[in-house]
DRENVEX-343976 format. One line per 8 residues: number of its first residue (from 1); their letters; for each residue x, y, z of N, C-alpha, C. Coordinates in steps of 0.001 Angstrom, whole numbers, always signed. Last residue first. Layout:
NUM	A	X:Y:Z:X:Y:Z:X:Y:Z  ...
! end
This chain:
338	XXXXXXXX	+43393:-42021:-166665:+43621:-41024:-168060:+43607:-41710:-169028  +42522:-43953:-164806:+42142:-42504:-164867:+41863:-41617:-166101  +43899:-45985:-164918:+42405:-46129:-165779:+41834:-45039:-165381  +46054:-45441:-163725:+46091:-45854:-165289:+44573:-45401:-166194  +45343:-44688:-161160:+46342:-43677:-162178:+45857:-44272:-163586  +44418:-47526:-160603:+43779:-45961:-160764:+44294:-45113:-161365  +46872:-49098:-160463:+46121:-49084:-161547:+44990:-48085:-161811  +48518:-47698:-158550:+48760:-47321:-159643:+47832:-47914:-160999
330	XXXXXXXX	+46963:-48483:-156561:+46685:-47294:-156780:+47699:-46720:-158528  +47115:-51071:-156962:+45780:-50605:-156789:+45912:-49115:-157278  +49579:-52017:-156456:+49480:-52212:-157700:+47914:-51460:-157773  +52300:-50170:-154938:+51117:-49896:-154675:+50081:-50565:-156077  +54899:-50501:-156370:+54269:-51090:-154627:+53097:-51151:-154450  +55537:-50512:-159155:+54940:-49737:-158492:+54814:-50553:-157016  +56678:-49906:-162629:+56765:-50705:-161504:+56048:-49674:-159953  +55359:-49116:-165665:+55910:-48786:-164460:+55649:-49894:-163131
322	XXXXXXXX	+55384:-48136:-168860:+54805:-49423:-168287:+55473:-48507:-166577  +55657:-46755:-170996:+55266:-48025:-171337:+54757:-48851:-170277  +55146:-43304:-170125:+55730:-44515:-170195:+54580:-45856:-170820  +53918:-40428:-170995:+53988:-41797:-171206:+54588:-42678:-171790  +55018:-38170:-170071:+56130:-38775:-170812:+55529:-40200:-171392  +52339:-37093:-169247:+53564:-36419:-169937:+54475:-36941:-170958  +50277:-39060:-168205:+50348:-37997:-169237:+51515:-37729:-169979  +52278:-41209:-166812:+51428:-41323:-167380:+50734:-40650:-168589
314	XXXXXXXX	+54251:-39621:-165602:+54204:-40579:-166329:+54016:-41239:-167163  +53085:-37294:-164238:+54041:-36991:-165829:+54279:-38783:-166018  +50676:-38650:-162818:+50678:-37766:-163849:+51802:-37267:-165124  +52493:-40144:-160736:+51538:-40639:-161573:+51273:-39767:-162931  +53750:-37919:-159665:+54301:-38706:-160061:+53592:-39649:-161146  +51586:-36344:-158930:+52198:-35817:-159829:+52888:-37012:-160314  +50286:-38152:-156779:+49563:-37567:-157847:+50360:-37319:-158731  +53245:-37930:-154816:+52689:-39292:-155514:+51712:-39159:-156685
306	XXXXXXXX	+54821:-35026:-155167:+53235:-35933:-154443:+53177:-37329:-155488  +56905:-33995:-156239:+56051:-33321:-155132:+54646:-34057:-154495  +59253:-34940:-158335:+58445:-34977:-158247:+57756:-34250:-156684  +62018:-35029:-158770:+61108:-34290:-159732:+60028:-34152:-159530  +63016:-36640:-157494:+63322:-35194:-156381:+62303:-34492:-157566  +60553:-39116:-156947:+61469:-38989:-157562:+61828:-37657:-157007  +58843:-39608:-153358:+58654:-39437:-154561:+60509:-39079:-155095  +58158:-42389:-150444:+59146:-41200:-151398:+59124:-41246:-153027
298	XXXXXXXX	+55676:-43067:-150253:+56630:-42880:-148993:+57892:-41677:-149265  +54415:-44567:-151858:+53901:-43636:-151851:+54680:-42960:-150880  +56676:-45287:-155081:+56073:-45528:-153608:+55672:-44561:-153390  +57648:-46520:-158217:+56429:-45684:-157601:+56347:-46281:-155852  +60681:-47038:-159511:+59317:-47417:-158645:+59020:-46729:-158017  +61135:-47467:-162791:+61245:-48385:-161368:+61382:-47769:-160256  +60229:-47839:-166043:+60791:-47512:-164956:+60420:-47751:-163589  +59979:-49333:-168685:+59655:-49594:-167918:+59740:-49190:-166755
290	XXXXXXXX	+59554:-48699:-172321:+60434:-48092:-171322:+59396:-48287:-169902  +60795:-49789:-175165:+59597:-49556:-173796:+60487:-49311:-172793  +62660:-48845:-178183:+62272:-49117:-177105:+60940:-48918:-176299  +62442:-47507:-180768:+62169:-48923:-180688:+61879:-49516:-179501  +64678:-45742:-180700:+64667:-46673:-181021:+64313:-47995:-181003  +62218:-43241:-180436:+63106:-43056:-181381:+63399:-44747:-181472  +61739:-44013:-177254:+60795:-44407:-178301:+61351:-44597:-179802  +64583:-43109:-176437:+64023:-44819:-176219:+63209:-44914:-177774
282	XXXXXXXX	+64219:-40825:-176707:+64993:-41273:-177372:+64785:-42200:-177362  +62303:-40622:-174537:+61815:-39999:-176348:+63142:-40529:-177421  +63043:-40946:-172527:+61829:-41807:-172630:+62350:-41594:-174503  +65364:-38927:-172246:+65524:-40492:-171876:+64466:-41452:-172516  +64759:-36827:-171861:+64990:-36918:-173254:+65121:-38752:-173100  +64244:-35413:-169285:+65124:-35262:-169461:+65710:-36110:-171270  +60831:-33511:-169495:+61882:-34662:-169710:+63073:-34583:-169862  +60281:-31375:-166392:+60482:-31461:-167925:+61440:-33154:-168546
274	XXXXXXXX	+57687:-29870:-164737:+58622:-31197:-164717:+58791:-31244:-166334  +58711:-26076:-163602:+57881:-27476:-164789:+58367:-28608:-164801  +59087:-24385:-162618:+59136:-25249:-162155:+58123:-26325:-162688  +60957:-22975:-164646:+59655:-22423:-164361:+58877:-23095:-163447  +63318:-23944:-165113:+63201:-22791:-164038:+61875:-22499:-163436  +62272:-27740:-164031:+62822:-26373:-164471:+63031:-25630:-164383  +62847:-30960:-162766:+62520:-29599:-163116:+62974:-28082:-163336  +62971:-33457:-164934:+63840:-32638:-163911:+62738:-31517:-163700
266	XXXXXXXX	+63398:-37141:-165660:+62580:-35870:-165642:+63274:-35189:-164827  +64585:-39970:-165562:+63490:-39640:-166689:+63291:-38300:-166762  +66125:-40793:-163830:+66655:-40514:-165086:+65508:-40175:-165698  +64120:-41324:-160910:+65058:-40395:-161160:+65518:-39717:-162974  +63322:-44146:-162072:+62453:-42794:-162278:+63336:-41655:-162326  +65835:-45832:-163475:+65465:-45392:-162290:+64676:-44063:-162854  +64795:-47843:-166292:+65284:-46818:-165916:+64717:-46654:-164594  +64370:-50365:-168178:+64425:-49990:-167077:+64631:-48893:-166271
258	XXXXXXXX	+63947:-50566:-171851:+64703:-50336:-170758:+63927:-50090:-169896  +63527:-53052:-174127:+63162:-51923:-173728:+64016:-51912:-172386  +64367:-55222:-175903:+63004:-54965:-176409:+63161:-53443:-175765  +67921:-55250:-176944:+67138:-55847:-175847:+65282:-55078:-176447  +69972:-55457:-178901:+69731:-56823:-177931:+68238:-57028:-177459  +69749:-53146:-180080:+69658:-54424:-180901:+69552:-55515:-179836  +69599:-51117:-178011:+68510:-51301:-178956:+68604:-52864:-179619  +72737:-50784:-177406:+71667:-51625:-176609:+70250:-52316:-176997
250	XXXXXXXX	+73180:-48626:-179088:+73457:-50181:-178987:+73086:-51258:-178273  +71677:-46829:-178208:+71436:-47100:-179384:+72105:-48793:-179518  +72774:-46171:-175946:+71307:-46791:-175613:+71203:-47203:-177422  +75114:-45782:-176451:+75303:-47045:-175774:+73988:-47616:-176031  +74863:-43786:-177811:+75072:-44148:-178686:+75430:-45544:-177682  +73944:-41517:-175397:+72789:-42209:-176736:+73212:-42969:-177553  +74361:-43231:-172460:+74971:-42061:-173215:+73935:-42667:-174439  +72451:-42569:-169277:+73271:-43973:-170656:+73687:-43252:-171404
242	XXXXXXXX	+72979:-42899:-166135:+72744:-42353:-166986:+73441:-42886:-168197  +71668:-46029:-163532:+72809:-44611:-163868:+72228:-44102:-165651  +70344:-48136:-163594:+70019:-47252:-162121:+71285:-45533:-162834  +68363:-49658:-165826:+69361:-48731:-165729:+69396:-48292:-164271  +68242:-53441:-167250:+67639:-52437:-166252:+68861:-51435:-165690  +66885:-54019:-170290:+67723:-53411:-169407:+67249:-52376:-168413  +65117:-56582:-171097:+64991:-55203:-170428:+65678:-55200:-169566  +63395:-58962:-173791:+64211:-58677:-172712:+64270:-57202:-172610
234	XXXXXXXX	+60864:-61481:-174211:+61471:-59485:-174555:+62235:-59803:-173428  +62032:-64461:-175472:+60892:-63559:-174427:+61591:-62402:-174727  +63932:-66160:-176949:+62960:-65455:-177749:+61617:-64190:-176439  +67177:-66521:-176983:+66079:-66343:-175660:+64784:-65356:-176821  +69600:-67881:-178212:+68396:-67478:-178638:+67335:-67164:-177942  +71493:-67912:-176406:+70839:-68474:-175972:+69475:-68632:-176698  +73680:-65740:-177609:+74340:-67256:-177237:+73123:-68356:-177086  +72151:-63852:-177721:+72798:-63981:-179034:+73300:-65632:-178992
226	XXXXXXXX	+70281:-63520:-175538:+69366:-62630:-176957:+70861:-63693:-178124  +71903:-63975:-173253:+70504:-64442:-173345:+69948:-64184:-174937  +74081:-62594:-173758:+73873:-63883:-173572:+73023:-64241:-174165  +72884:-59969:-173412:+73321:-60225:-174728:+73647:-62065:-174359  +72225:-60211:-170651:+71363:-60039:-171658:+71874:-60250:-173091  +75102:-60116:-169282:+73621:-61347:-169321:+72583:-61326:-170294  +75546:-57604:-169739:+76577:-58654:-170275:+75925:-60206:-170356  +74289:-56578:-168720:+74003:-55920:-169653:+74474:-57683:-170762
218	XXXXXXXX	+73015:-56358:-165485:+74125:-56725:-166225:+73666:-57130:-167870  +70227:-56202:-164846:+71029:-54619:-164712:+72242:-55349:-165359  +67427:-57210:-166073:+68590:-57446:-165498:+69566:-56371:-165629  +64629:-59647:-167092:+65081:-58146:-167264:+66409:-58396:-166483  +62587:-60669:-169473:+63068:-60954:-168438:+64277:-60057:-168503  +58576:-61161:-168966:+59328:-60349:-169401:+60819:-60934:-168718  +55782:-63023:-170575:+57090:-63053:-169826:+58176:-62059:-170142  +52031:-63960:-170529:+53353:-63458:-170898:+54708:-63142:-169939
210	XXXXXXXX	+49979:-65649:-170702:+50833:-65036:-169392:+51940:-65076:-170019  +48234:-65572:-173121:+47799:-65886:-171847:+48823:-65463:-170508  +50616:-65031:-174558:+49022:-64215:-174810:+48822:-64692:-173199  +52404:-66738:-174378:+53127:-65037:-174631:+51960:-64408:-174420  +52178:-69732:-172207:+51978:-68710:-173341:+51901:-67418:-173705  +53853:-71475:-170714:+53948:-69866:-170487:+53878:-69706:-172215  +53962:-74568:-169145:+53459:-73785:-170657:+53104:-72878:-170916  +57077:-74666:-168540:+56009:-74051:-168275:+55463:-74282:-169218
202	XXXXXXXX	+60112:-75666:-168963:+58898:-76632:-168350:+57792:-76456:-168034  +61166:-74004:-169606:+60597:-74782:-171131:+59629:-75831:-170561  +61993:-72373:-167561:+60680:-71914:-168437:+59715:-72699:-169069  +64626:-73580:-167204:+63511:-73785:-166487:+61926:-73561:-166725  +66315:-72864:-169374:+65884:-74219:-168774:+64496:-74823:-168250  +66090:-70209:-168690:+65132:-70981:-169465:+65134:-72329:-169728  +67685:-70633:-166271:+66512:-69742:-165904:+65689:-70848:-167535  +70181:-70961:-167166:+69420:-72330:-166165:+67896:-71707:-166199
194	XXXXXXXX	+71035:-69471:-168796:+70609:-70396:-169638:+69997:-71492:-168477  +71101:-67339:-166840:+70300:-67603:-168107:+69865:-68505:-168198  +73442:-68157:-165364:+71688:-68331:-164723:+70695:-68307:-165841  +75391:-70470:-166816:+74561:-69345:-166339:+73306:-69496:-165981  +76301:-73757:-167126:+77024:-72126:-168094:+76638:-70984:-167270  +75551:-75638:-165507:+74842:-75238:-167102:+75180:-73930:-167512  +76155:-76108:-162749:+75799:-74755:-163385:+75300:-74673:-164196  +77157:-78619:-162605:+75145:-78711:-163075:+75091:-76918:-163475
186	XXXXXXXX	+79682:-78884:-162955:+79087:-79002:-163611:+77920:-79010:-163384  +80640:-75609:-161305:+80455:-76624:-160906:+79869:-77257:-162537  +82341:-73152:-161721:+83114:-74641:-161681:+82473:-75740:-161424  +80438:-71294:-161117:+80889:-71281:-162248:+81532:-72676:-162412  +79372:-70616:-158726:+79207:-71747:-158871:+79855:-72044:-160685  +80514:-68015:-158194:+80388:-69024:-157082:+79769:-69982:-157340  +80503:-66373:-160388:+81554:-66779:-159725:+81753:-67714:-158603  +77954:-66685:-161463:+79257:-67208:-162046:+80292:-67886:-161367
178	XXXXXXXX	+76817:-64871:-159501:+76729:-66512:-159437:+77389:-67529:-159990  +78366:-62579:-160100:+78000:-63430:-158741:+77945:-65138:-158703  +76852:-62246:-162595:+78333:-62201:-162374:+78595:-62923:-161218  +74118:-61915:-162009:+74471:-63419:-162835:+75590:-63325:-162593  +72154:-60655:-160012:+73801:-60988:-159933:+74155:-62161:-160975  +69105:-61707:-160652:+69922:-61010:-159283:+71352:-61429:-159291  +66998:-61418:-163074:+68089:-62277:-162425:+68863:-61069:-161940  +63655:-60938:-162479:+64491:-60298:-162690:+65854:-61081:-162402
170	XXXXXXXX	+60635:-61499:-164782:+61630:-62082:-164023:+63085:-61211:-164061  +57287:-60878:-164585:+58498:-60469:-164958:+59689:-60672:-163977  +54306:-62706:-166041:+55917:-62918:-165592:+56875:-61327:-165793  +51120:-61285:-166299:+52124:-61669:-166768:+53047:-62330:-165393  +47185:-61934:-166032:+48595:-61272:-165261:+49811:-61998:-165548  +45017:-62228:-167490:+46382:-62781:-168011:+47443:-62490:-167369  +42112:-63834:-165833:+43089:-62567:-166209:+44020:-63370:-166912  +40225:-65447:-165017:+40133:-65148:-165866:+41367:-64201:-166891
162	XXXXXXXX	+40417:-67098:-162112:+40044:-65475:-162654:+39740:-65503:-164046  +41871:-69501:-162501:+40522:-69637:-161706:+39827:-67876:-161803  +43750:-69012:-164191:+43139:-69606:-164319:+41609:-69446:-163819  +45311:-66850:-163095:+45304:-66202:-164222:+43624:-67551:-164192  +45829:-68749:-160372:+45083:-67137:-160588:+44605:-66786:-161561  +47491:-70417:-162084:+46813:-71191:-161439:+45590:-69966:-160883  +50274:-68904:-162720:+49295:-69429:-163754:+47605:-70164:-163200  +50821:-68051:-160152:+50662:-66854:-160784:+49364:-67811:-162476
154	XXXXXXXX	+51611:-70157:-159022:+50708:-69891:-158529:+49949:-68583:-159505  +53758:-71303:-161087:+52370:-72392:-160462:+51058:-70992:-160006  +55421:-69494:-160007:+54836:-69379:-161845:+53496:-70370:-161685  +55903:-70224:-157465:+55379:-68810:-158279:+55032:-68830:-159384  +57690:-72450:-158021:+56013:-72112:-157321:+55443:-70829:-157866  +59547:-71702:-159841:+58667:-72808:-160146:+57094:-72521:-158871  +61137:-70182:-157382:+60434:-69550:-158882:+59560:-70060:-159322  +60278:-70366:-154042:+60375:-70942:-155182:+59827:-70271:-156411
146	XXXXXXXX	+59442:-68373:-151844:+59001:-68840:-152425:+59941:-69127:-153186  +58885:-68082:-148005:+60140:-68062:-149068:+59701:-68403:-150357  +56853:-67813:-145889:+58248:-68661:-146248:+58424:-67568:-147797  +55016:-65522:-143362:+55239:-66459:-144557:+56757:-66479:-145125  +54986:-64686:-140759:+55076:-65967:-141214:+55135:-66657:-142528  +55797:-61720:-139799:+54869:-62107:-140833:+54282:-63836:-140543  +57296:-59353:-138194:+57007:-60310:-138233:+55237:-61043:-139218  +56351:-56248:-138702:+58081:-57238:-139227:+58219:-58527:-139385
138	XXXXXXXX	+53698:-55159:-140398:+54478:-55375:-139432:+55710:-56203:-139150  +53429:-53480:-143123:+53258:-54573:-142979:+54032:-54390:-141456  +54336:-50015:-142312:+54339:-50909:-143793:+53796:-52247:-142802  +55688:-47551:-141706:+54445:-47947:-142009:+53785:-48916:-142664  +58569:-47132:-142569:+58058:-47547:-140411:+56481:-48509:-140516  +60521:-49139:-144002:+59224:-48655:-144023:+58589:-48351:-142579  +62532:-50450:-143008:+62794:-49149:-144107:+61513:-48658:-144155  +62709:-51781:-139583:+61571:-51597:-141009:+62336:-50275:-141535
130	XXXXXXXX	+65551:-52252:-137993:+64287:-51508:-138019:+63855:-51469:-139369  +68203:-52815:-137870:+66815:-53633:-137634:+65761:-53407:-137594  +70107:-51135:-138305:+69243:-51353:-136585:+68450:-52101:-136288  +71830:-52014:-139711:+72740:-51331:-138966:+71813:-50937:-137624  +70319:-52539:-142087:+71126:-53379:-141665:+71643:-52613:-140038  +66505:-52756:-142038:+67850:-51558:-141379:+69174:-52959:-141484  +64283:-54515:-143846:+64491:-53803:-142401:+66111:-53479:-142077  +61214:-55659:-144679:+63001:-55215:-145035:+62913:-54408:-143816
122	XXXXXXXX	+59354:-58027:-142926:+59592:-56510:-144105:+60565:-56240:-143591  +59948:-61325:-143307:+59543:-60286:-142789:+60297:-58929:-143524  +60220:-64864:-143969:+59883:-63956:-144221:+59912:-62687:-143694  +61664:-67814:-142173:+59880:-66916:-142131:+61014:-65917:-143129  +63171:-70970:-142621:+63065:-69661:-142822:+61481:-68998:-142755  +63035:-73495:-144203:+62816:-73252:-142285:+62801:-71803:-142247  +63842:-73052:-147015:+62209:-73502:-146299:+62183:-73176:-144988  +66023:-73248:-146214:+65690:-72149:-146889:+64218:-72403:-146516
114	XXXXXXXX	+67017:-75679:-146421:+67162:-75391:-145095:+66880:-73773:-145226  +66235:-76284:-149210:+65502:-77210:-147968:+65459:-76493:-146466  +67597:-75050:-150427:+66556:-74914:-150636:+65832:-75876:-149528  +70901:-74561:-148952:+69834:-75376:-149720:+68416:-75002:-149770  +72998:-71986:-148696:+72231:-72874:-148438:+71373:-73429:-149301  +74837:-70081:-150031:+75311:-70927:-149324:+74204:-72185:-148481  +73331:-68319:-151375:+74236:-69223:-152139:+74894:-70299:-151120  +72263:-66588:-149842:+71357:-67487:-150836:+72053:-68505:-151060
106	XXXXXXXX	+74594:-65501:-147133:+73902:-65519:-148808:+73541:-66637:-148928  +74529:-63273:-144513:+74481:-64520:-144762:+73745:-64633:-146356  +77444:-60879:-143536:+77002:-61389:-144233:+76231:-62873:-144573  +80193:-60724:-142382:+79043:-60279:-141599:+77971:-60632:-142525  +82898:-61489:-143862:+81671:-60001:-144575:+80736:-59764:-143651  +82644:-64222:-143809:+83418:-63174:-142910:+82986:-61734:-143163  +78885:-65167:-143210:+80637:-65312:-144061:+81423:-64327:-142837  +77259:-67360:-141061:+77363:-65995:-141560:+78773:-65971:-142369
98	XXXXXXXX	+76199:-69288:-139901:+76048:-69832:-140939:+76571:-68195:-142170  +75767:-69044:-137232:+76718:-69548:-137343:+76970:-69636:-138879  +72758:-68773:-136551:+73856:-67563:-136266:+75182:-68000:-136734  +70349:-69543:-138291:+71025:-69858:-138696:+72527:-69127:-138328  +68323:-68371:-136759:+68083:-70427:-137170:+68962:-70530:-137524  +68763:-65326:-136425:+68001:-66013:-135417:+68036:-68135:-135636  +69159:-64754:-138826:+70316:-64591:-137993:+69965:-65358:-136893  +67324:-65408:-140696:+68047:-66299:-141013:+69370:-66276:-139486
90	XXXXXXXX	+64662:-64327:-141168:+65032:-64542:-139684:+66295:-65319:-139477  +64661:-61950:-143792:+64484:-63551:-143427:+65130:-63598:-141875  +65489:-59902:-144803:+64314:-60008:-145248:+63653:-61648:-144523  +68259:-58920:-144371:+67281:-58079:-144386:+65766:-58587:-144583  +69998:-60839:-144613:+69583:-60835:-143590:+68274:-59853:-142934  +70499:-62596:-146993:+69595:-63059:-146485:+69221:-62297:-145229  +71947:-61458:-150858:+71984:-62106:-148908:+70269:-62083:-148241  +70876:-61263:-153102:+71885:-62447:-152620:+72030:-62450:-151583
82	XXXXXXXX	+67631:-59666:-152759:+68830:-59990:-152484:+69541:-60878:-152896  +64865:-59964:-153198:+65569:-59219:-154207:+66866:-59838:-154032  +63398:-63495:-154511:+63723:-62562:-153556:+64620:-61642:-154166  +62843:-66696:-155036:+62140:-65892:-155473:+62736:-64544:-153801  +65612:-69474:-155907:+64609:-68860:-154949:+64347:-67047:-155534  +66005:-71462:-158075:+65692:-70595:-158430:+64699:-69883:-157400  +68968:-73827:-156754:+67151:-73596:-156942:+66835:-72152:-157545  +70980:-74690:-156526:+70905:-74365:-157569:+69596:-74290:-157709
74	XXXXXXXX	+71619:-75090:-153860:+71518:-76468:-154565:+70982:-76025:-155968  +72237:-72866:-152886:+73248:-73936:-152648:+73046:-74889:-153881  +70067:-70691:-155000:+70506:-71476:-153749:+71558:-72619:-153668  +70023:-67839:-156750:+70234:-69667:-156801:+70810:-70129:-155165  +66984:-65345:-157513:+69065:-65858:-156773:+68710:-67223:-157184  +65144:-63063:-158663:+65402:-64706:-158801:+67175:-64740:-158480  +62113:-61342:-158416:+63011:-61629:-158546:+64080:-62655:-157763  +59258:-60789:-160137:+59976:-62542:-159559:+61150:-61907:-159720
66	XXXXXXXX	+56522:-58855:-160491:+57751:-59234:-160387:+58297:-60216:-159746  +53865:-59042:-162465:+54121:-59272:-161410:+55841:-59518:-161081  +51700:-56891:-164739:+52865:-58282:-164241:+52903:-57940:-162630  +49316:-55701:-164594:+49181:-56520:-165631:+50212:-57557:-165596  +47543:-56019:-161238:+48721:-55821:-161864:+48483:-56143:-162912  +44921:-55902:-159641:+44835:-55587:-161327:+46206:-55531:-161736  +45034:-56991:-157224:+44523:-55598:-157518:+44858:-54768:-158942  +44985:-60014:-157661:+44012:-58857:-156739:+43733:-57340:-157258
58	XXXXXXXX	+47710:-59730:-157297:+46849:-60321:-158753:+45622:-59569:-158687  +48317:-58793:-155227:+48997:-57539:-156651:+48204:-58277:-157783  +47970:-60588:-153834:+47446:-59657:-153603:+47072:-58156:-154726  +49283:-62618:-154666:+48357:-62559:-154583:+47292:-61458:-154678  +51683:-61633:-154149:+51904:-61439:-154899:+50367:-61548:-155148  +51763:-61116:-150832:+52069:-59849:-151559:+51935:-60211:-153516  +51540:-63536:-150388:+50527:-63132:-149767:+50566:-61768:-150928  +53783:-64397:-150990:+52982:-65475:-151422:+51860:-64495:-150968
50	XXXXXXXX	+56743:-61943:-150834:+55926:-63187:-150240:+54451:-63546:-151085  +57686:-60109:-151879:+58323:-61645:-152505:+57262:-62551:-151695  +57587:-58050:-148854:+57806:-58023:-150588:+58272:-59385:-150759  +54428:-58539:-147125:+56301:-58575:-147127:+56273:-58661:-148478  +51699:-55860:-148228:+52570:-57286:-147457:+54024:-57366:-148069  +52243:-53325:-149341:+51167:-54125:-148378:+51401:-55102:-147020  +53917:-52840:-150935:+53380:-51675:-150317:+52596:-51874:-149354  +53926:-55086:-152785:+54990:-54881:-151596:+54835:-54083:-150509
42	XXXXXXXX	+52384:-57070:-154590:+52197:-55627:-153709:+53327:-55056:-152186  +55638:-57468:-156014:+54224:-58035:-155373:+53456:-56633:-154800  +58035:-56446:-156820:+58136:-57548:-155827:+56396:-58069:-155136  +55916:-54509:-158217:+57110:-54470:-157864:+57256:-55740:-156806  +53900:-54840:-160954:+53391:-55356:-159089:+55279:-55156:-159012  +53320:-52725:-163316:+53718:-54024:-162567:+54033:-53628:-161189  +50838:-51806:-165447:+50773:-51636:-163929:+51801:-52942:-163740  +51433:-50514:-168491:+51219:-51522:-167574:+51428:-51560:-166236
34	XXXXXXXX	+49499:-47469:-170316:+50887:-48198:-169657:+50394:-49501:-168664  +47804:-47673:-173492:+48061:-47206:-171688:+49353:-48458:-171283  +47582:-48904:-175675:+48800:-47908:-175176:+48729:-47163:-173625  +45384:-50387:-176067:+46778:-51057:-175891:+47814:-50098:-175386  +42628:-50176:-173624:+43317:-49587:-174826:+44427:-50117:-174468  +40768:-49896:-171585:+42080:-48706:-171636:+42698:-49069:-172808  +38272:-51484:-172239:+38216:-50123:-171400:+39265:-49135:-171942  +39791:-53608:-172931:+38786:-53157:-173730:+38580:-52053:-173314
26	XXXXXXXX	+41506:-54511:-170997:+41933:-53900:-172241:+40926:-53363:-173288  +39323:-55046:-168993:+40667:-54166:-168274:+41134:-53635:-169795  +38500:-57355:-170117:+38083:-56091:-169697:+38435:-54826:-170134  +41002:-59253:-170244:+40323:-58629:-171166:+39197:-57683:-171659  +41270:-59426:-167500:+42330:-58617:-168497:+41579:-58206:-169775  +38778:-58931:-165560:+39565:-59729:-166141:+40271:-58824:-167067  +38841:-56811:-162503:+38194:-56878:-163521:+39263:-58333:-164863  +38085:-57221:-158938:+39187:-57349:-160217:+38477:-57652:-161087
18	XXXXXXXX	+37071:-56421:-156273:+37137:-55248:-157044:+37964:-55661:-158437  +36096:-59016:-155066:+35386:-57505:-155451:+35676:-55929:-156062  +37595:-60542:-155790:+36205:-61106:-156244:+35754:-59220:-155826  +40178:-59530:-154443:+39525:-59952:-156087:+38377:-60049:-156628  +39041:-58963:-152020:+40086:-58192:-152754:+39565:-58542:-154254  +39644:-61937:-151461:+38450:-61101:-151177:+38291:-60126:-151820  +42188:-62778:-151817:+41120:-62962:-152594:+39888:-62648:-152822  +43399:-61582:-149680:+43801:-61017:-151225:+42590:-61284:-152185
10	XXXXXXXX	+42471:-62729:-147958:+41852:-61134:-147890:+42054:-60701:-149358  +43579:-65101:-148043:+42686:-65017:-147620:+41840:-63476:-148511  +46340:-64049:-148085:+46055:-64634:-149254:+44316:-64713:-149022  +46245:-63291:-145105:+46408:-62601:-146537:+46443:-63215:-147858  +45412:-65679:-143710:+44904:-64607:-143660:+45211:-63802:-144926  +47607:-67668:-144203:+46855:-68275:-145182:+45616:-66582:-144994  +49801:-65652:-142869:+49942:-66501:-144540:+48270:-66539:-144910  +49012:-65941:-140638:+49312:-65051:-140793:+48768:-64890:-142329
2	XX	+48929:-68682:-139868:+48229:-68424:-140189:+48120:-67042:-140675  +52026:-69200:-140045:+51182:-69861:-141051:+49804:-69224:-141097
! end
């Protein structure tokens, strides 16, 4: 706990001295500079998803902030990347018995109550337990678990006492998944979709003041969301593989913009030029933003040679619409560089 209330602590320190309000921030750079989003929070800092890491990414000028969103036993909208639990939560240690036959412990099998007893800590090795990051936040943290509904509390309740508009961007984690393991129940309400804006309608998430993005690698959720659900927020496919042009063309009618793994954007050449691979420019062609996913400073795209460069064809070259990042400080320097 005190771990917790220290970085939120520092985050805010953080703010008051170096955050400019959004409407600053847009008077300076202009509508077509790209958007700084906070990847799981400043993740690059503190534990990713935690209360300290998102703070922190308010802190350091994100324009969003990422929420990504499982369902718990009891159909809660907990804030984390996974459907399982063991990489990011002490769950093996409170809960050794509570594992599937897979070796495996998931979201889905507990309550939001017995989800609360849970700490937090940076991702870490299935196979040693060791931080993916050697350099990163230390393993042990103390902070819990957050709730979607808290997070939108806390993210609107910042925007407030600051001044900023730091957005929503919500990612649903496995809607197929969840189908399948709670599909028979009646409170499901059909999908995570349609539970997700369920849940929204209880915000008063204005599009100006804190806007909402909501994104997702199943393709098959998104057309839900855009044809079955009238979902009026932008939606964004999110790509980790290569799209052919007449899928991304069909895709155009559902969704506002794509996701792409940095990887798909750029190569280099003979001359050893980073060159587009056509991905961004066809987007633009239909209409799309193009959001790609994620700047660390630990490992660059194979197109890339330094975190600088990475920033640079982004930004310069191909400018993107927007980019996900760990680092929300240093990628807002990149921004308000060029």
């Amino acid at each position: 706990m005190l771990v917790r209330t220290v970085c939120v602590f520092v985050a805010f320190l953080n703010l008051l001295a170096t955050g400019a309000c959004s409407e600053e921030r847009a008077a300076v750079s202009g509508s077509s500079r790209p958007l700084v989003i906070a990847h799981r929070g400043a993740s690059g800092y503190v534990v990713e998803h935690s209360e300290g890491a998102k703070v922190l990414a308010h802190a350091q000028g994100a324009d969003y902030i990422e929420q990504d969103v499982v369902l718990s036993k009891d159909l809660q909208f907990v804030v984390t990347h996974d459907i399982t639990m063991e990489e990011t939560t002490n769950v093996e240690q409170v809960y050794p018995d509570r594992v599937r036959s897979d070796g495996k412990w998931y979201f889905a099998d507990f309550t939001w109550d017995e989800i609360q007893g849970l700490e937090l800590h940076e991702r870490t090795r299935r196979d040693s337990h060791e931080p993916v990051f050697a350099d990163r936040f230390p393993v042990g943290c103390g902070q819990r678990v957050l709730k979607l509904e808290e997070e939108i509390k806390l993210v609107q309740g910042l925007n407030k006492t600051t001044g900023k508009s730091t957005g929503l961007y919500i990612e649903l984690k496995g809607p197929a998944f969840h189908r399948k393991e709670f599909g028979d129940r009646g409170d499901f309400h059909e999908s995570m979709g349609r539970m997700l804006l369920e849940l929204l309608e209880r915000f008063p998430i204005d599009k100006n003041s804190c806007p909402c993005f909501i994104q997702c690698f199943e393709f098959g959720e998104l057309k839900h969301l855009r044809e079955d659900l009238k979902c009026d927020f932008p939606l964004i496919y999110l790509l980790g593989r290569s799209i052919d042009p007449k899928e991304l063309e069909s895709a155009s009618k559902i969704v506002q913009g794509i996701g792409p793994s940095l990887e798909l954007l750029a190569k280099r050449g003979d001359n050893d030029q980073v060159l587009s691979t056509g991905l961004v420019e066809q987007s633009r062609e239909l209409g799309l933003k193009v959001h790609p996913y994620t700047i660390r400073k630990e490992m660059q795209p194979r197109w890339s040679r330094s975190l600088e460069e990475t920033h640079r064809v982004l930004v310069d070259t191909l400018r993107v619409d927007g980019f996900f990042t760990d680092f929300p400080d240093l990628g807002r320097q990149a921004v308000d560089r060029h």
